[in-house]
ZAROMAR-168404 format. One line per 2 residues: number of its first residue (from 1); for each residue x, y, z of N, C-alpha, C, O, CB. Coordinates in Angstrom, 2 decimals, m for minus. Glycine has a CB too. Layout:
ZAROMAR-168404
NUM = X,Y,Z,X,Y,Z,X,Y,Z,X,Y,Z,X,Y,Z | ...
//
This chain:
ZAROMAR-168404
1 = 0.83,m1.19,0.00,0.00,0.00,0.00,0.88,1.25,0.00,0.33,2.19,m0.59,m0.95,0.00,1.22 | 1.86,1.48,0.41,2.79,2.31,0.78,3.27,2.97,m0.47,3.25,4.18,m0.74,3.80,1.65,1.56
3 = 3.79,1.78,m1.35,4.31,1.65,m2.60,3.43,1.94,m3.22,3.97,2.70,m4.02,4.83,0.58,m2.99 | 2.65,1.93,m3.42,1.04,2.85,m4.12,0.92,3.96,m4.04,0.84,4.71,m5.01,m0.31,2.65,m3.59
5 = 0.86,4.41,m2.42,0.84,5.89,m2.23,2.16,6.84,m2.69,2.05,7.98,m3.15,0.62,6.07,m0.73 | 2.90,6.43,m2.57,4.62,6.87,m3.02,4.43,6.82,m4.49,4.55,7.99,m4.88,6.10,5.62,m2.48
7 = 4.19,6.05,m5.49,4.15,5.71,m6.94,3.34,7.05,m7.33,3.84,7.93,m8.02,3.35,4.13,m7.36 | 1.40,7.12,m6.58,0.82,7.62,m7.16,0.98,9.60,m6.62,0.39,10.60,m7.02,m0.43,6.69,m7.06
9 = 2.08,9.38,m5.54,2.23,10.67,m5.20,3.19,11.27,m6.08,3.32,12.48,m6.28,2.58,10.82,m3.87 | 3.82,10.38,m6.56,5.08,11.23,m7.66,4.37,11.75,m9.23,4.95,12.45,m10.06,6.62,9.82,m8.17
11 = 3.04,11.23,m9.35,2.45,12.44,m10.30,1.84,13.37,m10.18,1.11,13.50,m9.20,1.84,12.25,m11.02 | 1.93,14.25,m11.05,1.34,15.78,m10.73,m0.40,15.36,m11.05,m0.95,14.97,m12.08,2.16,17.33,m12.08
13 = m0.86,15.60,m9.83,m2.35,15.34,m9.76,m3.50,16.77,m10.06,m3.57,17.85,m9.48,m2.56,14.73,m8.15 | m4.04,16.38,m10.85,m4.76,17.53,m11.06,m6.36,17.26,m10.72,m7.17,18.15,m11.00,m4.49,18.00,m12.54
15 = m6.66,16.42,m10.32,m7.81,15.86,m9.85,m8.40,15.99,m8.16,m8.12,15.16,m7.30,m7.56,14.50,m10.21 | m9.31,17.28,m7.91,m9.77,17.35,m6.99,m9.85,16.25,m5.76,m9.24,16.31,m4.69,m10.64,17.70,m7.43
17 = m10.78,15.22,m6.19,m11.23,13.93,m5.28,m9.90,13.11,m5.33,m9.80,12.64,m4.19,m12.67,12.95,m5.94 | m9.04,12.77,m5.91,m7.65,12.24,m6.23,m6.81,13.01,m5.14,m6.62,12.59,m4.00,m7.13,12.55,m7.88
19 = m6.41,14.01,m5.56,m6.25,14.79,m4.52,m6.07,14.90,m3.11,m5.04,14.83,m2.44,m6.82,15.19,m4.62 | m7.53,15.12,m2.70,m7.29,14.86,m1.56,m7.62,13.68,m0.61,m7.70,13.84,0.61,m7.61,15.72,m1.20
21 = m7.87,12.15,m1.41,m7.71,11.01,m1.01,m6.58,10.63,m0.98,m6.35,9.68,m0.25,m8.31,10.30,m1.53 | m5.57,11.15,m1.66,m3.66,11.02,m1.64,m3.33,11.85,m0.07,m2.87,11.36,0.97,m2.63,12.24,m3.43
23 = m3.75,13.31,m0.36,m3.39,13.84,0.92,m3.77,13.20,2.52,m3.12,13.34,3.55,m3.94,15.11,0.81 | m5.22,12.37,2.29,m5.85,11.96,3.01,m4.82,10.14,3.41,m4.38,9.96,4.54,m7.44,12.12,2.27
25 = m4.72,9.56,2.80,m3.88,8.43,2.94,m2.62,8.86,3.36,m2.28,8.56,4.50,m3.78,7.65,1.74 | m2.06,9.34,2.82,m0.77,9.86,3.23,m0.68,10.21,4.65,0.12,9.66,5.40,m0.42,11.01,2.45
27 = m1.74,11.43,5.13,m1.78,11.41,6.75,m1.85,10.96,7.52,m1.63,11.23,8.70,m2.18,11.69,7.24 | m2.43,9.48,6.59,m3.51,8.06,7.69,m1.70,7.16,7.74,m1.38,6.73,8.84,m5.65,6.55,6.22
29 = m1.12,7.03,7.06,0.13,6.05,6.49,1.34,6.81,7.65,2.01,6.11,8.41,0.59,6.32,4.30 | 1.45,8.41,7.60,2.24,8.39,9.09,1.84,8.56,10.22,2.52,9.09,11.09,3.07,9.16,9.26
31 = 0.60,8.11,10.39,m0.17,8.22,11.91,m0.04,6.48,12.46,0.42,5.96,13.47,m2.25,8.86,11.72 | m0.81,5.83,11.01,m1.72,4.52,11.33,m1.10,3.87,10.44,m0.23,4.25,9.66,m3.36,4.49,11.18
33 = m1.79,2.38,10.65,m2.24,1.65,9.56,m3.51,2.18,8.82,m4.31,2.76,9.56,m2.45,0.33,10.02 | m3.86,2.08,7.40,m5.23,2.15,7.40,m6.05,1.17,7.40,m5.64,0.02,7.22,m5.56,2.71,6.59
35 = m7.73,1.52,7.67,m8.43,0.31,7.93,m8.72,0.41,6.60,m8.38,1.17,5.69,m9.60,0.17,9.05 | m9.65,m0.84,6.71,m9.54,m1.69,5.20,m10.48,m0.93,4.23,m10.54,m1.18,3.03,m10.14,m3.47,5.27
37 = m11.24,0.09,4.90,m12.63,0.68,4.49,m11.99,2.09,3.78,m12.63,2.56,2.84,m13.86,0.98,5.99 | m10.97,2.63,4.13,m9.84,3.93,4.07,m8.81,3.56,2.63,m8.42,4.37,1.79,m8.65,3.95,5.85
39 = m8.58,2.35,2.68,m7.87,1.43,1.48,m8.88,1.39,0.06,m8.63,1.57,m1.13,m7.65,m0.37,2.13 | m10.12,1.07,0.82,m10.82,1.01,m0.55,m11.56,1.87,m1.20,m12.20,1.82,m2.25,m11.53,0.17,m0.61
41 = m11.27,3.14,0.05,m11.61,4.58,m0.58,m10.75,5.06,m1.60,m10.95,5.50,m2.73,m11.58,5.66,0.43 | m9.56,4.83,m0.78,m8.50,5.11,m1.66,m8.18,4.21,m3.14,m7.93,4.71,m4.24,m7.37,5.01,m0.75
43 = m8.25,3.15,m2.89,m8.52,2.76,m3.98,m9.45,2.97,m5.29,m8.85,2.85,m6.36,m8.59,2.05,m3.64 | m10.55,3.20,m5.34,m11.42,3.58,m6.02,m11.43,4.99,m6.52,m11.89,5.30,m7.62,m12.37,3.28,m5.41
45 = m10.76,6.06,m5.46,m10.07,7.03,m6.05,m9.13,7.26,m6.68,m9.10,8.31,m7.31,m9.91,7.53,m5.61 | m7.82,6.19,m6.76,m6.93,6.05,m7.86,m7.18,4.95,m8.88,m6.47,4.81,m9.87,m5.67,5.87,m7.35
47 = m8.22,4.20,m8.58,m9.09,3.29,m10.00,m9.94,4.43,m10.79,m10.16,4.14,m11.96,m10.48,1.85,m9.36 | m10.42,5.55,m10.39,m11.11,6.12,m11.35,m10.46,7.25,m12.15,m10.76,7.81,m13.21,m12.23,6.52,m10.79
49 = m9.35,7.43,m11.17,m8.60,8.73,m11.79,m7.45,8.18,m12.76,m7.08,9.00,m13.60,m7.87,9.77,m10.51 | m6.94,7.17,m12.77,m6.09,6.53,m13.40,m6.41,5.84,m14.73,m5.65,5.93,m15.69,m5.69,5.75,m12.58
51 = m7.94,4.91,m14.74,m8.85,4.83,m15.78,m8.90,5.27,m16.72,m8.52,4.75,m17.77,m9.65,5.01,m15.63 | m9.52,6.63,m16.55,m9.17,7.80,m17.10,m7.94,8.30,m18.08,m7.90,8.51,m19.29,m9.14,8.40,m16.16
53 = m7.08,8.41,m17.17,m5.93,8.74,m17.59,m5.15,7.64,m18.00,m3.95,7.87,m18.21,m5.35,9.43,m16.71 | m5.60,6.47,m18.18,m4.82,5.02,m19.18,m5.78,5.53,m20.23,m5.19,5.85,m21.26,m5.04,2.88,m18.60
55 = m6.92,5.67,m20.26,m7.68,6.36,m21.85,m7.62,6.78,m22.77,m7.89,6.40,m23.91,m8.15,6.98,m22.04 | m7.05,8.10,m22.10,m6.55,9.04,m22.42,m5.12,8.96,m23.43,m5.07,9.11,m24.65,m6.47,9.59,m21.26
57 = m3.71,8.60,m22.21,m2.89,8.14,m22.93,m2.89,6.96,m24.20,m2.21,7.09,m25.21,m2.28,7.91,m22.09 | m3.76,5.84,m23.92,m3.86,5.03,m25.22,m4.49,5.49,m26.36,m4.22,5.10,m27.50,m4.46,3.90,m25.00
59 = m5.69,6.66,m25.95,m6.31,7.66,m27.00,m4.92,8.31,m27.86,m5.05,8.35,m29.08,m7.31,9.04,m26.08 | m3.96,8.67,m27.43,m3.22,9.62,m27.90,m1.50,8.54,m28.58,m0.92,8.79,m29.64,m3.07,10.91,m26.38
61 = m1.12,7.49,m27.65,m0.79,6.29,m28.59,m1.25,5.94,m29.83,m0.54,6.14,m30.82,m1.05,5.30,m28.06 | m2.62,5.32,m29.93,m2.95,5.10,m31.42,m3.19,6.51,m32.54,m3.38,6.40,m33.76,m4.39,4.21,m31.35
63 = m3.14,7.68,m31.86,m3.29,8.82,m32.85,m1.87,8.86,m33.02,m1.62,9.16,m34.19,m4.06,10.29,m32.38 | m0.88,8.69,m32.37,0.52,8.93,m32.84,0.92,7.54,m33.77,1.73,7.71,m34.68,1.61,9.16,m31.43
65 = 0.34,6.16,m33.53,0.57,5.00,m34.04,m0.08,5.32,m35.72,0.59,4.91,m36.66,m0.17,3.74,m33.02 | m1.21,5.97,m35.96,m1.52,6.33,m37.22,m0.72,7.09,m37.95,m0.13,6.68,m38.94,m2.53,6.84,m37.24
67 = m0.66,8.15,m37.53,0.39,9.19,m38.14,1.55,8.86,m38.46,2.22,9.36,m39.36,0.66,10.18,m37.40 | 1.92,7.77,m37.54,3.79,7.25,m38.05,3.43,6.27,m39.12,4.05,6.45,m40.17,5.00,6.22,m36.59
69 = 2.44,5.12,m39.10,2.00,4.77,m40.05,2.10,5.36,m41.44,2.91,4.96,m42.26,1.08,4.66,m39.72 | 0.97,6.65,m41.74,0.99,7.63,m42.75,2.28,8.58,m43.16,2.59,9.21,m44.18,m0.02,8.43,m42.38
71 = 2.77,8.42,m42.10,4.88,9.02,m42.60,5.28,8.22,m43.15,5.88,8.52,m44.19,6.28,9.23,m41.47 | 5.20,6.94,m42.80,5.72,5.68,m43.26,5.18,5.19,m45.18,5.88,4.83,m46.13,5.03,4.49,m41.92
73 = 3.82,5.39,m45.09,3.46,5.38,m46.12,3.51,6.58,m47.07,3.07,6.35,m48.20,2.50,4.96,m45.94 | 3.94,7.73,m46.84,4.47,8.76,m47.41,5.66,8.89,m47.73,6.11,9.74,m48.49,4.27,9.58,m46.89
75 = 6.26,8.06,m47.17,7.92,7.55,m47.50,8.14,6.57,m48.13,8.98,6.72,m49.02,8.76,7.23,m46.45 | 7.62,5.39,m48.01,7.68,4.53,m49.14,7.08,4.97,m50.29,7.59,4.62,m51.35,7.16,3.37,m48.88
77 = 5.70,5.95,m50.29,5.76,6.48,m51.99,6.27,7.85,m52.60,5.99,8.57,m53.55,4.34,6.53,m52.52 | 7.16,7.81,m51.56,7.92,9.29,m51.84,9.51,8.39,m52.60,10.00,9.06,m53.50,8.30,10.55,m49.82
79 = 10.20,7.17,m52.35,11.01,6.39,m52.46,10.80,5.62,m53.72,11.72,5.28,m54.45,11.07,5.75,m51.38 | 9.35,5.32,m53.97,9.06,4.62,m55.06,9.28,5.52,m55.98,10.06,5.38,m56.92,7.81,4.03,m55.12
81 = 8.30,6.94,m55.64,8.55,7.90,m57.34,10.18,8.31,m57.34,10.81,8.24,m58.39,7.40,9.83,m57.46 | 10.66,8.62,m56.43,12.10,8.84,m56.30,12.89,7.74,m57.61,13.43,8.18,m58.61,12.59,8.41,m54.50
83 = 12.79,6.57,m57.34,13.20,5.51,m57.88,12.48,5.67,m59.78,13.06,5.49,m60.85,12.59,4.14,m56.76 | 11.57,5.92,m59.60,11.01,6.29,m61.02,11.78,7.23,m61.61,12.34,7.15,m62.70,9.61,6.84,m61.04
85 = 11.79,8.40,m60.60,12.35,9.74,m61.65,13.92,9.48,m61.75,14.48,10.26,m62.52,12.06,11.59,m60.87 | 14.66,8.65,m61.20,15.81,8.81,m61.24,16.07,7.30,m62.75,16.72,7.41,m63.79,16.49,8.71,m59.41
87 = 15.52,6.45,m62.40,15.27,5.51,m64.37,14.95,6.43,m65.05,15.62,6.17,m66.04,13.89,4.20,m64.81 | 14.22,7.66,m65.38,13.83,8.31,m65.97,15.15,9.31,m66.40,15.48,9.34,m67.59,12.72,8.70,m65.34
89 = 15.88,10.11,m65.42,16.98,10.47,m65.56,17.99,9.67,m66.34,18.37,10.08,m67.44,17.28,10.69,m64.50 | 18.26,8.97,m66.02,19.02,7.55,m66.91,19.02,7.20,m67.96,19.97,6.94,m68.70,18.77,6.47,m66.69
91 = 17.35,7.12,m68.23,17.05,6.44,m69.31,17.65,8.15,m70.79,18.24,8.24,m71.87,14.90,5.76,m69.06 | 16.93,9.13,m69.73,16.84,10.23,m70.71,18.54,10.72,m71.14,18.94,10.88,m72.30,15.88,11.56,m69.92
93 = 19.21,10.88,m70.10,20.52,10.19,m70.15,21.51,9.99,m71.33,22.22,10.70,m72.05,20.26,9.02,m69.78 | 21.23,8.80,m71.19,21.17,7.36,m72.55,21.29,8.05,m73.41,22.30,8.57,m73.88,19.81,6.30,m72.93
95 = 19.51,8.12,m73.90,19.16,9.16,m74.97,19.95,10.44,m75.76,20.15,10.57,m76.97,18.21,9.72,m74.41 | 20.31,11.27,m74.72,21.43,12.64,m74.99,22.69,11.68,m75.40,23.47,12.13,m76.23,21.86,13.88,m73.28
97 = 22.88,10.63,m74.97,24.19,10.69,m75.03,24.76,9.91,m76.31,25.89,10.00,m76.79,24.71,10.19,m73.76 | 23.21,8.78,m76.95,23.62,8.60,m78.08,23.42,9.31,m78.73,24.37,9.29,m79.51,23.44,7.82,m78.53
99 = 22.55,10.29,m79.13,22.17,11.98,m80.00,24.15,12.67,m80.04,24.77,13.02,m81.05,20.59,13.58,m78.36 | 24.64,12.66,m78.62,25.62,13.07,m79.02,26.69,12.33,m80.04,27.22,12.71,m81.08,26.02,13.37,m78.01
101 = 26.77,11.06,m79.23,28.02,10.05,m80.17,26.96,10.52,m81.77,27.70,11.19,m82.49,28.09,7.48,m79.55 | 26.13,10.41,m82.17,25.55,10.20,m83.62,26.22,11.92,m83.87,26.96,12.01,m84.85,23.38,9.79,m83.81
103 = 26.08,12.74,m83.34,26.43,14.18,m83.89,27.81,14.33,m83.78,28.35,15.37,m84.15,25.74,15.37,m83.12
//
């Protein structure tokens, strides 16, 4: 439990009821033990605020997981025409260069 309160105290909490069920445990943790009823307050206050905020972050994972995706696929057909225009260079190339040997 300790290791809970320590873990969930090292983030910056911006959550009212979070808040002050951290401040609230924390006071109970250098006084007491807490009772089991104080644990599952607390608990349910860092199950709902945390919930949340795993949501959130996986909301914003798969929007970054798309986008690297779509770089990715903007790079492989940025590589493909690359590869085109440069046979094209070559080929045209070629071309000038037997025009020259013939002249």
């Amino acid at each position: 439990m300790r290791r809970l309160v320590a873990e969930v105290g090292e983030f910056r909490l911006r959550d009212r009821t979070l808040t002050a069920a951290q401040k609230a445990i924390e006071s109970i943790l250098a006084e007491r033990e807490p009772t089991e009823a104080e644990i599952a307050a607390y608990k349910r206050a860092v199950g709902r605020y945390f919930r949340g905020f795993a949501r959130e972050a996986r909301q914003r994972l798969d929007e970054l997981d798309r986008r690297i995706a779509h770089v990715n696929q903007v790079q492989f057909n940025l590589q493909a025409e690359r590869g085109v225009a440069l046979r094209r260079v070559e080929k045209t190339q070629g071309v000038l260069s037997e025009v020259e040997e013939i002249a």
